[in-house]
N, C-alpha and C positions, 0 to 999 in steps of 0.2 A: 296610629300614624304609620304609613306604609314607608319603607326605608327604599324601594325601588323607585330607580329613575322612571320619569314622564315620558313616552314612547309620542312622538313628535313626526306627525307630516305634512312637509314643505307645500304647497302649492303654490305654481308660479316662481320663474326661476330667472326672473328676469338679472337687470344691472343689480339693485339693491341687494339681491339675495346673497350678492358674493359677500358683503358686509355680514351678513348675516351667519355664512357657511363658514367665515373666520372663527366667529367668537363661539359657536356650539360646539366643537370638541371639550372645548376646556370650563363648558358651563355643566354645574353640579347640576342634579337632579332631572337631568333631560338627554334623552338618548333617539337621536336620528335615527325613523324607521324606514322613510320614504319620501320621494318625490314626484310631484306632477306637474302637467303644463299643458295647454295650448296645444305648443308644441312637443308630438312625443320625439324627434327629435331629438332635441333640445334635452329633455327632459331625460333621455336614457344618457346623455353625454354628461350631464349633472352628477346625475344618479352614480355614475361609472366612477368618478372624479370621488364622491364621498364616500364611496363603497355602501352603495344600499341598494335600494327597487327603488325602478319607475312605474308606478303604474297609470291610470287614469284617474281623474279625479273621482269618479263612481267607485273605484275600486279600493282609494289608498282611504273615502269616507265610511267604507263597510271594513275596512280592516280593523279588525277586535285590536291587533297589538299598539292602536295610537290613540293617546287619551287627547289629543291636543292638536289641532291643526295652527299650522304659522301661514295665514294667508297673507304672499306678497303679490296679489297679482293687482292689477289697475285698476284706481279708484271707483271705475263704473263699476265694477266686477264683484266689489268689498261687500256689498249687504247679499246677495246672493248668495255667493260660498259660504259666508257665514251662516246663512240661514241654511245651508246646505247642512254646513258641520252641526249645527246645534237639534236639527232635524234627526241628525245620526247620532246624538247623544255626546259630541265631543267638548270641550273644552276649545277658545278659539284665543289667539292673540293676532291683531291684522296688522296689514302698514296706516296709517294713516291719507287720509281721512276716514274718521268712522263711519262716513255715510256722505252723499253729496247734497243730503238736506233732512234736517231733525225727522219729519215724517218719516221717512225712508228708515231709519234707522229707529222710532221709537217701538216698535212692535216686536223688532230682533230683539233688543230687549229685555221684553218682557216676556217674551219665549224662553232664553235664555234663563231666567231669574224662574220660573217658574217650573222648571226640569232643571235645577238645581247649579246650572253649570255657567262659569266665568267668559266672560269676554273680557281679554287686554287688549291696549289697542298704543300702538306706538303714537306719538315720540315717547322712548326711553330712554333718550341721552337726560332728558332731565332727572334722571336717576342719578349722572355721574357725578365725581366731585368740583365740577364747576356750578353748575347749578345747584345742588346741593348744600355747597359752603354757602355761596350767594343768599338762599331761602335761611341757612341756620345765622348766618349774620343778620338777618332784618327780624328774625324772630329772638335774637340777642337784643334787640335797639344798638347795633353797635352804630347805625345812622339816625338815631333818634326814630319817629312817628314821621313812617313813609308818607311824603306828601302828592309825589307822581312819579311816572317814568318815562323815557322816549326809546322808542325802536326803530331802526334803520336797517333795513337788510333790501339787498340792490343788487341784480346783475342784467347783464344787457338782453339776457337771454339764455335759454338751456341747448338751444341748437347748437350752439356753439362748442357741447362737451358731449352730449349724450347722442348715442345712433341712432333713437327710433324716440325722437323728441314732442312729434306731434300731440299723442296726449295731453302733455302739460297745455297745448293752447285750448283743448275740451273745456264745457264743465265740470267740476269735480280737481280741477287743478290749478294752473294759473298761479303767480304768488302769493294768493292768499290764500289758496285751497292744499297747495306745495309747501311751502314755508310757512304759513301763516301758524302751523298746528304749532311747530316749535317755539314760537314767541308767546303764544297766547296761553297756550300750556303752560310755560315760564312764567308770564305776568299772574296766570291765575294763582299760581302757588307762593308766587312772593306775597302778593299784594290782595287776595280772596276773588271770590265769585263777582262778575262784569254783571252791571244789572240796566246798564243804560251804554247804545252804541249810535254815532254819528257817523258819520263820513261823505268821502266822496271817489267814485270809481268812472277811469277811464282808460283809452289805447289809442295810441296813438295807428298812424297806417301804413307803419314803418314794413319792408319787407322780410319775412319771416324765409331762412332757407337753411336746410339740415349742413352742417359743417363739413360732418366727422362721418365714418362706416358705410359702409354699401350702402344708404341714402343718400348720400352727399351730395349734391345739389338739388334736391328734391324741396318744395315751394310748400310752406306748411300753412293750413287755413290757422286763422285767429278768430274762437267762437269765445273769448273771455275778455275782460278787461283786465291790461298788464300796467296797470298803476292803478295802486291802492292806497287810500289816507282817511286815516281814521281814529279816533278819540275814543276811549271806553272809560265810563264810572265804574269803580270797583264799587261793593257794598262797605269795604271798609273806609271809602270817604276819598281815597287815590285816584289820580285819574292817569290814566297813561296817552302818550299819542302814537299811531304807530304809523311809520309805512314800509308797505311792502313792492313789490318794482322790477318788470323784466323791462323798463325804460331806460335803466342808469347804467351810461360806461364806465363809471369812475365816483369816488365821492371818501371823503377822510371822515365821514360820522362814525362814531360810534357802534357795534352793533345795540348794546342794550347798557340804557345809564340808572339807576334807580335814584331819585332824588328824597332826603327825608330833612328832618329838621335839626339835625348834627352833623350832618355830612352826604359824600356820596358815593354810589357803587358803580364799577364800573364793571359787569356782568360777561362772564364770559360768552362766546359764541352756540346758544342751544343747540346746533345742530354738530356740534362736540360733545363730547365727553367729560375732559379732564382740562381747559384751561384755565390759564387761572383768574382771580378775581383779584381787584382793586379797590383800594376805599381812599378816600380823601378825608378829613377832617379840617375841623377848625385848630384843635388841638397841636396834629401834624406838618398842616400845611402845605403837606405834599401827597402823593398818591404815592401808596405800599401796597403791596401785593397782601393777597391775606393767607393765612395757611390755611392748608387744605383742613375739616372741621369735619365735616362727613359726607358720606355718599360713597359709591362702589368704586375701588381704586382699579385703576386698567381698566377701565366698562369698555364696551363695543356694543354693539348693535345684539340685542339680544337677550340681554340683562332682566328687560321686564318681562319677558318670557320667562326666564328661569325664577323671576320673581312671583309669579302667578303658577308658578307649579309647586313652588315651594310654598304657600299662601294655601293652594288648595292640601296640601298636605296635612297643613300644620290648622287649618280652619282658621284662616286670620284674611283679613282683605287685602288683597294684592294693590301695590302702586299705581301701575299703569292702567286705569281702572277706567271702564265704559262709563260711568257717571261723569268723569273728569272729560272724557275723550268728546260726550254728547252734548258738554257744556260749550267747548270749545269749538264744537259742530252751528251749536244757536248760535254763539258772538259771528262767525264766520257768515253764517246763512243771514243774521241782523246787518253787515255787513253791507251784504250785497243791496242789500232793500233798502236801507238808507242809504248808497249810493244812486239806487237806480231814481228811490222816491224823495232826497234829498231832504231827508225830515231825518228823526231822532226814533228810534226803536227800541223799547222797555228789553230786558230780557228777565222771563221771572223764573228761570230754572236755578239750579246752583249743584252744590258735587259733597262729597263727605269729604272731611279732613283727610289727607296725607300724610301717613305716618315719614318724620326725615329716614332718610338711611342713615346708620349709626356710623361714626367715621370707623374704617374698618372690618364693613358689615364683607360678606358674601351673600350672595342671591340664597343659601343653605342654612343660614340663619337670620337672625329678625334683630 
């Protein structure tokens, strides 16, 4: 086992990465070599800010001193770079989505698995202790034999925060292809592998226009459907409902409820970290908050990266794990098909167990 830090180059340096460029100073076992972009730019202004190199993306994938590329850049972008880095022998962790359709992504793969080398793949907030507690509470029965769940997560739209929004209306985004990782991620680990998907997908012809940043009033095309509603079987016999929505101003749902046969959860927000969770009982009668139980305390964006460096260290399977990511790839791409073809979609893939994070764990031990 090699006691040296994992030597780390950023690609892509867009919004998300500043989330990202928080949480890596203070993450064990990883040490920022470099940065690239699109934009060089961009990219040397970054670089400048973290104290490291900009280089090209050709150049930072031949540099011997990075075992690991963190590719942030846009969903189109996500199988390509990675099959870049895995071509160059690296280690990969991406943003999510893993791919913008199972094909796309099953060959990366098996490259990858075949020259020895890891792919993570965000969401890693479900690493924190919200979702953590949540997953060690329904593996306690502290609600009896989960019976389903609901998800609700809603915004009117991303133009409205972000300066270069247009993407999100592509394929490869949209709220189900955006958000959708973080709930499905979530349900898959509470509740197991989705083996059956229904739904129904549509958009309204509402006007799309940039808010915020030197776009700001710039008229953005809609190539996706921004209302998403849809039913998954789990194999363990759960069903969940979920929807996802650039259609909703406003609404008091819930984000994530787990319902089982003593009670219920009321789930913190996936694309957190650390809040906190809620149970109801028959017993109680009221809704108590639950203590925190495990999962990484302080997580930020980043976590499963240092979790997958520490994983290849130590030879143990990392969390944030491309089986799980390519699972949540088919429900998503099932998804689409049974909205467009209004029928029911088998899904017969599934993911290896998740080891929980131990309450008090660090990304440096197991």
């Amino acid at each position: 086992m090699s006691d040296a830090p994992m030597g780390v180059g950023v690609i892509g340096v867009g919004k998300i990465s500043e989330q990202y460029f928080a949480s890596l100073p203070s993450l064990p076992g990883l040490a920022l070599v470099a940065v690239a972009d699109h934009d060089p730019a961009r990219a040397a202004t970054i670089a400048a800010e973290q104290g490291v190199e900009a280089l090209g993306v050709t150049e930072l994938l031949a540099d011997h001193r990075i075992e690991v590329v963190l590719n942030l850049t846009t969903p189109e972008s996500h199988v390509e770079i990675n099959e870049r880095a895995i071509a160059a022998g690296k280690h990969v962790f991406a943003e999510k989505p893993l791919a913008l359709a199972p094909a796309d992504a099953a060959g990366m793969l098996e490259r990858a698995s075949a020259a020895g080398l890891r792919i993570g793949s965000a969401p890693d907030t479900v690493l924190g202790t919200g979702i953590q507690t949540a997953i060690d509470a329904i593996q306690q029965r502290r609600i009896g034999d989960p019976v389903g769940a609901a998800v609700f997560w809603h915004s009117p739209g991303h133009e409205f925060w972000h300066p270069n929004p247009a993407f999100y209306y592509q394929p490869g985004a949209g709220p189900l292809f955006d958000m959708g990782p973080y709930y499905l991620t979530t349900l898959a680990l509470m509740l197991g592998p989705v083996v059956r998907v229904s739904g129904v997908t549509s958009r309204s012809d509402r006007s799309r226009v940039v808010a915020t940043g030197d776009r700001a009033g710039e008229r953005i095309a809609v190539d996706i459907d921004t209302h998403v509603v849809f039913v998954l079987e789990h194999a363990s016999g759960a069903s969940s409902s979920v929807t996802v929505s650039f259609e909703v101003w406003a609404s008091r749902n819930q984000r994530i409820e787990v319902y089982g046969t003593g009670g219920t959860l009321a789930v913190s927000d996936p694309n957190t970290f650390s809040e906190p969770v809620e149970i109801w009982t028959p017993a109680s009668g009221e809704w108590q908050a639950l203590p925190v139980s495990a999962g990484y305390e302080g997580a930020g964006r980043g976590y499963g990266l240092a979790d997958l460096a520490h994983a290849v260290r130590t030879d143990r399977p990392h969390r944030a794990a491309a089986d799980l990511a390519f699972h949540v790839l088919e429900v998503m791409d099932a998804v689409i098909r049974a909205g467009q073809e209004r029928t029911t979609v088998p899904i017969s893939g599934t993911f290896a167990p998740v080891a929980l994070v131990p309450h008090g764990a660090s990304p440096d031990t197991w």
